[in-house]
DOMIGU-22281 format. One record per residue (C-alpha): residue in three letters; x, y, z. Coordinates in steps of 0.1 Angstrom, whole numbers, plus 5000, padded with zeros to 4 digits. Example, Ala and Ser with C-alpha at 12.3 -4.5 7.8 and 13.67 -1.06 7.14 Angstrom:
2
NODE   residuo     xx     yy     zz
NODE       ALA   5123   4955   5078
NODE       SER   5137   4989   5071
end
This chain:
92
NODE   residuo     xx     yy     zz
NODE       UNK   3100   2042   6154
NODE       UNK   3118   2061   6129
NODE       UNK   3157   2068   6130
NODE       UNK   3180   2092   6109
NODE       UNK   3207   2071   6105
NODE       UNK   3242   2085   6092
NODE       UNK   3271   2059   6084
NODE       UNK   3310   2065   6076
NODE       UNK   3331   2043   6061
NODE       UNK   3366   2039   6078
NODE       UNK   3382   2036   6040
NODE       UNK   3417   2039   6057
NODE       UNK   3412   2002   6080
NODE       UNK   3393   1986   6051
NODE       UNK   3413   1992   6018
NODE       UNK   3444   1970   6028
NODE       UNK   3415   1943   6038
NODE       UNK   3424   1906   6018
NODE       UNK   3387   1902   6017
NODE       UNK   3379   1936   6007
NODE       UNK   3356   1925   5977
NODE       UNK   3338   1902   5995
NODE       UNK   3329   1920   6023
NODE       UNK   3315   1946   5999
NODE       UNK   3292   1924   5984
NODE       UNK   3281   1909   6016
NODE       UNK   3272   1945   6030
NODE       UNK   3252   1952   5999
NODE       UNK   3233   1919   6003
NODE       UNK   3226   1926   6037
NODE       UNK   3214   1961   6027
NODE       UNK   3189   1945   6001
NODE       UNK   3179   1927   6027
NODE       UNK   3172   1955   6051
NODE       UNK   3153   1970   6026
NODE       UNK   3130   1940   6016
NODE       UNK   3123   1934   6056
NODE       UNK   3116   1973   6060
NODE       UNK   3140   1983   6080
NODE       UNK   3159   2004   6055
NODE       UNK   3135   2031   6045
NODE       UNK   3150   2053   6023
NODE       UNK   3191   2057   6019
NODE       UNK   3212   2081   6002
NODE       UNK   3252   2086   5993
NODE       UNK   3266   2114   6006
NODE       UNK   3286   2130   5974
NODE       UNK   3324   2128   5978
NODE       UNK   3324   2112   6011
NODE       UNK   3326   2075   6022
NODE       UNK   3292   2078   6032
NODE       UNK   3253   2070   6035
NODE       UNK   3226   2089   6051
NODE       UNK   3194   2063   6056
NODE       UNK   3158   2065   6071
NODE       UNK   3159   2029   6090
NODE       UNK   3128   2014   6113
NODE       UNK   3128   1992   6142
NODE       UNK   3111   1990   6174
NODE       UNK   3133   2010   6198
NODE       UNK   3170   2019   6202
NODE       UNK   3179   1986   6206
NODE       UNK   3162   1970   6180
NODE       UNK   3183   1995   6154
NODE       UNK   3220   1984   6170
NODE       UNK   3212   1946   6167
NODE       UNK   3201   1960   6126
NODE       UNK   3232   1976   6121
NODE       UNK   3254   1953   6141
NODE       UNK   3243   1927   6111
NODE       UNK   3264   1945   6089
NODE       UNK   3294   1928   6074
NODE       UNK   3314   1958   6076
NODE       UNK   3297   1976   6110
NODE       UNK   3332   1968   6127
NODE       UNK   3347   1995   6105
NODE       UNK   3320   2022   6101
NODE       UNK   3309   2049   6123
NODE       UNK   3273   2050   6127
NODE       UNK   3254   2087   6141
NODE       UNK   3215   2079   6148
NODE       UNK   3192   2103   6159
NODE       UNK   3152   2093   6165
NODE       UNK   3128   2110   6148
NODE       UNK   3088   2121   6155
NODE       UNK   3064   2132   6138
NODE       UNK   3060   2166   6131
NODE       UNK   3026   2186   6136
NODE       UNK   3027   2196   6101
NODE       UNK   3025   2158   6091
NODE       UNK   2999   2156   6117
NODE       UNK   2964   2136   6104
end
């Protein structure tokens, strides 16, 4: 299955963070590795905004949270998924 996947950053909770820098470089790792494994499909920055828009896969629901709940910084970023299917268009 294929999920829109919208994240915002909480910038207000995480800028007075001691560990700030490493936890940003943790998140990216753990992105590279989403994308290696195939979860992370495609991602993009929103322009002026703390904030991502991704095409991530996993087997259900479920399989996504337990994804984005292995992100260093998940505890401070809001997360909006919405499934996708296939459009007739796109049809074989």
């Amino acid at each position: 299955m294929e999920f829109l996947v919208t994240i915002r950053q909480d910038w207000t909770a995480l800028r007075d963070l001691p560990d700030l820098a490493a936890l940003v470089e943790e998140e990216r790792r753990t992105g590279r590795e989403l994308i290696a494994e195939g979860v992370i499909v495609r991602i993009w920055r929103v322009p002026g905004q703390r904030a991502n828009i991704g095409v991530w896969r996993a087997r259900d629901a479920t399989e996504l949270v337990a994804h984005l709940d292995r992100l260093p910084l998940r505890r401070w970023l809001d997360a909006e998924v919405r499934a996708l299917a296939a459009h007739e268009l796109e049809a074989p």
